[in-house]
N, C-alpha and C positions, 0 to 999 in steps of 0.2 A: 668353473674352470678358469680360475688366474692365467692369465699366459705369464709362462718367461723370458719374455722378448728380454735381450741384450738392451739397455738403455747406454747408448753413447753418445760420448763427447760430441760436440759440434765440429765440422772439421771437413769439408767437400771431398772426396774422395775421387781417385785420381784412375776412373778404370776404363774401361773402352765402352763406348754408347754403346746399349742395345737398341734395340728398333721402336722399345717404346719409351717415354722419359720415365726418368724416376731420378730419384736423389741420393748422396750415401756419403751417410759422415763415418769420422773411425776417431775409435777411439786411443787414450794413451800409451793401450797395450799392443796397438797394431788390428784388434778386431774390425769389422766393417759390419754397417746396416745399409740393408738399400730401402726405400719406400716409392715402390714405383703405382701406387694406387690405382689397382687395375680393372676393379667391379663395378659394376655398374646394376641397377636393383630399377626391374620395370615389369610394366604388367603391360596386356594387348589395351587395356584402355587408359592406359598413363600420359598423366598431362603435363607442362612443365620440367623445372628442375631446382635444385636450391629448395627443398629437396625436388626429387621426383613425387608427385600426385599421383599413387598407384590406383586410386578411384576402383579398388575390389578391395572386398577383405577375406575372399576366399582360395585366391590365386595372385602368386607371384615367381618371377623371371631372376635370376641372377647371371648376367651375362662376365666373360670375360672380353675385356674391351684392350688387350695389352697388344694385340700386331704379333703374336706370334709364342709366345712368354712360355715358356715350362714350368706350369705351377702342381708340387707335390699334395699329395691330399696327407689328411683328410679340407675339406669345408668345413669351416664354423661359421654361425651362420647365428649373430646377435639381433634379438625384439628386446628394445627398450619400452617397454608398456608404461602409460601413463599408471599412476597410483588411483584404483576405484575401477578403473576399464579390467576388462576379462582377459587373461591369462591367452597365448597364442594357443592354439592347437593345431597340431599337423598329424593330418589322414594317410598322404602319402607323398613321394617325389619322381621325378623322373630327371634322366641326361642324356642331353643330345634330342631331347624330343623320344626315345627310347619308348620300353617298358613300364608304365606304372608298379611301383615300388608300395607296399603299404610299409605305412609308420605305426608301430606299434607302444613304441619307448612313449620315456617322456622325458620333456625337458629340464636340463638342468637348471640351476637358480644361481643366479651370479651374485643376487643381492638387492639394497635398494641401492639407487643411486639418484642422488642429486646436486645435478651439475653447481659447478661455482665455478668462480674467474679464475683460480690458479686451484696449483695443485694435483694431486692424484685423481681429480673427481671434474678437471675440468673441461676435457672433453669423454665422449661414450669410450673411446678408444684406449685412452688413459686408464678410464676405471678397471677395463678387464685386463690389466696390465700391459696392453703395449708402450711403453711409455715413445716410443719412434715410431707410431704408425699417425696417419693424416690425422690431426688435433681440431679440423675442422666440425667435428659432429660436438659443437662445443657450444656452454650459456648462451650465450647472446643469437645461436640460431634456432636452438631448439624451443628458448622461451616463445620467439616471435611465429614459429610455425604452429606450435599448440595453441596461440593466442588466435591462431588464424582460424585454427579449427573449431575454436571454442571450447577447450580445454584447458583455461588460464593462462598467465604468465610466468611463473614461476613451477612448473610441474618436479613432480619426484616420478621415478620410472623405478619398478620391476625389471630386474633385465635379464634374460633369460638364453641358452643360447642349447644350438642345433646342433651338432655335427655328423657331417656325410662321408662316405667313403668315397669320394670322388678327385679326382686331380681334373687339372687340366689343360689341353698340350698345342693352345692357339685360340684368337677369336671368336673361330666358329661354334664353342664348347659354351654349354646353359645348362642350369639347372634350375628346375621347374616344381616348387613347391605349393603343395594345395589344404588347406584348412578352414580356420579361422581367425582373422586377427581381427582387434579391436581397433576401433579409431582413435590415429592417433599414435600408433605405434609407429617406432621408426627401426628401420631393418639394415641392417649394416653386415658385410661378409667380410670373413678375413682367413686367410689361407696363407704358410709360410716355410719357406727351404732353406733349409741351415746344412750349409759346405762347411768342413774342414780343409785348409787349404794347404799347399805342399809346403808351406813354411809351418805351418801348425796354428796359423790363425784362424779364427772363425768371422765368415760371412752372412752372414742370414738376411735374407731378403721377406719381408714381408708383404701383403699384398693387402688391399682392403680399396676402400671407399673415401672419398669425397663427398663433402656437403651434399655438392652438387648432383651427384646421384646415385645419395642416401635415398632409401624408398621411405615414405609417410604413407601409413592410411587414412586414408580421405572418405571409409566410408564404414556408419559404424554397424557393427552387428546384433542385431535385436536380443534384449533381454529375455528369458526362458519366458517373465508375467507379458511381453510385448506379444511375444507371437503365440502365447494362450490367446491374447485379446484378439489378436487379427484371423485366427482359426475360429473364433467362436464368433466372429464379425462373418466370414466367409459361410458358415451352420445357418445364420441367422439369415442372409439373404438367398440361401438357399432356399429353407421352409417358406419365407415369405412365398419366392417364385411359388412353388410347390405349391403353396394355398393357392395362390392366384388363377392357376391353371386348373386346379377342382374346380374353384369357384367359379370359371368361364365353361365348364366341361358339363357342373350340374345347371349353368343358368340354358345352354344348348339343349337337354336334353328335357326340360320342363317347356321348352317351348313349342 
């Protein structure tokens, strides 16, 4: 799912602050983009930022951090997978702390993508076409956090993305997705409201993420041969006990 973000001109636009910051240049024809980068991507055991360290790969948080913002739904909701790591899955989601939701679909496939220093491809945000949303999910930070994780220096990413029927209409508003992701994935959300305005120009406000809290997973999920070996590891010190306890039951009753 390319988006059609408006790409515009450079150029500060000249509108009334909202309560949370953001930026908006306009272009030659009079259009405007705002990017007030207003998500925020955490889990209950998340550490750091640059990115965030969601330290689960079965559960993650998507807060809106904007002071009040009216954001239109739907959620999309981008996993950049390293190349060779397992494909995200998602079981189910909930808002507001709500209802658990099962997920049934599946994700769509945005492509491969590997970052470079200019270009369409040089930040996450860029590749799925926003060419005006936050440029920081870009080379030079993604190489050094995969590097951290032990996932190389120069990785290619699977990028795949979610979308939710949800908006939403102030800080206190989350959405709460549960599966499994691979480590090393990084999770970026973007959400966006395109006005027609009484002159007949168009505004569109995008929403998304920052480096700074992009989520990363920090914790990887075992291979289908892994958790044979550890179930048949858990088999094996079971029968041991088991022996052991005959063997102390028949040495009792010969005595």
């Amino acid at each position: 799912m390319k988006l059609g973000v408006l790409s515009l001109a450079a150029g500060l636009c000249a509108l009334a602050a909202p309560a949370y910051a953001q930026s908006c240049t306009t272009d030659s024809s009079g259009n405007t983009l705002c990017d007030p980068a207003n998500f925020h991507v955490t889990s209950s055991t998340a550490t750091g930022s640059d990115p965030v360290l969601l330290n689960d790969n079965t559960t993650f948080t998507i807060k809106d951090v904007s002071n009040g913002a009216t954001i239109d739904q739907p959620l999309t909701i981008y996993f950049a997978v390293v190349t060779g790591q397992a494909k995200p899955i998602v079981t189910d989601w909930s808002f507001d702390g709500g209802p658990t939701i099962p997920f049934g679909g599946s994700l769509s496939n945005e492509g491969t993508w590997t970052p470079t220093a200019s270009g369409t491809s040089k930040d996450l945000y860029s590749f799925v076409g926003c060419g005006g949303c936050d440029g920081s999910i870009n080379k030079s930070n993604v190489d050094a956090i995969e590097t951290t994780l032990g996932l190389g220096p120069t990785p290619t990413f699977n990028v795949f993305n979610l979308v939710l029927p949800v908006g939403f209409s102030g800080n206190t508003d989350f959405v709460t997705v549960d599966g499994s992701f691979s480590l090393g994935t990084l999770i970026a959300p973007f959400a966006e409201d395109v006005v027609v305005q009484a002159n007949g120009k168009i505004k569109t406000t995008v929403y998304d993420t920052s480096w700074t809290n992009t989520g990363a997973v920090n914790d990887a999920v075992p291979e289908p041969s892994i958790w044979a070996m550890m179930l048949l590891g858990f088999a094996d010190l079971g029968f041991a006990g088991y022996r052991k306890a005959r063997s102390a039951q028949t040495a009792l009753s010969a005595a």
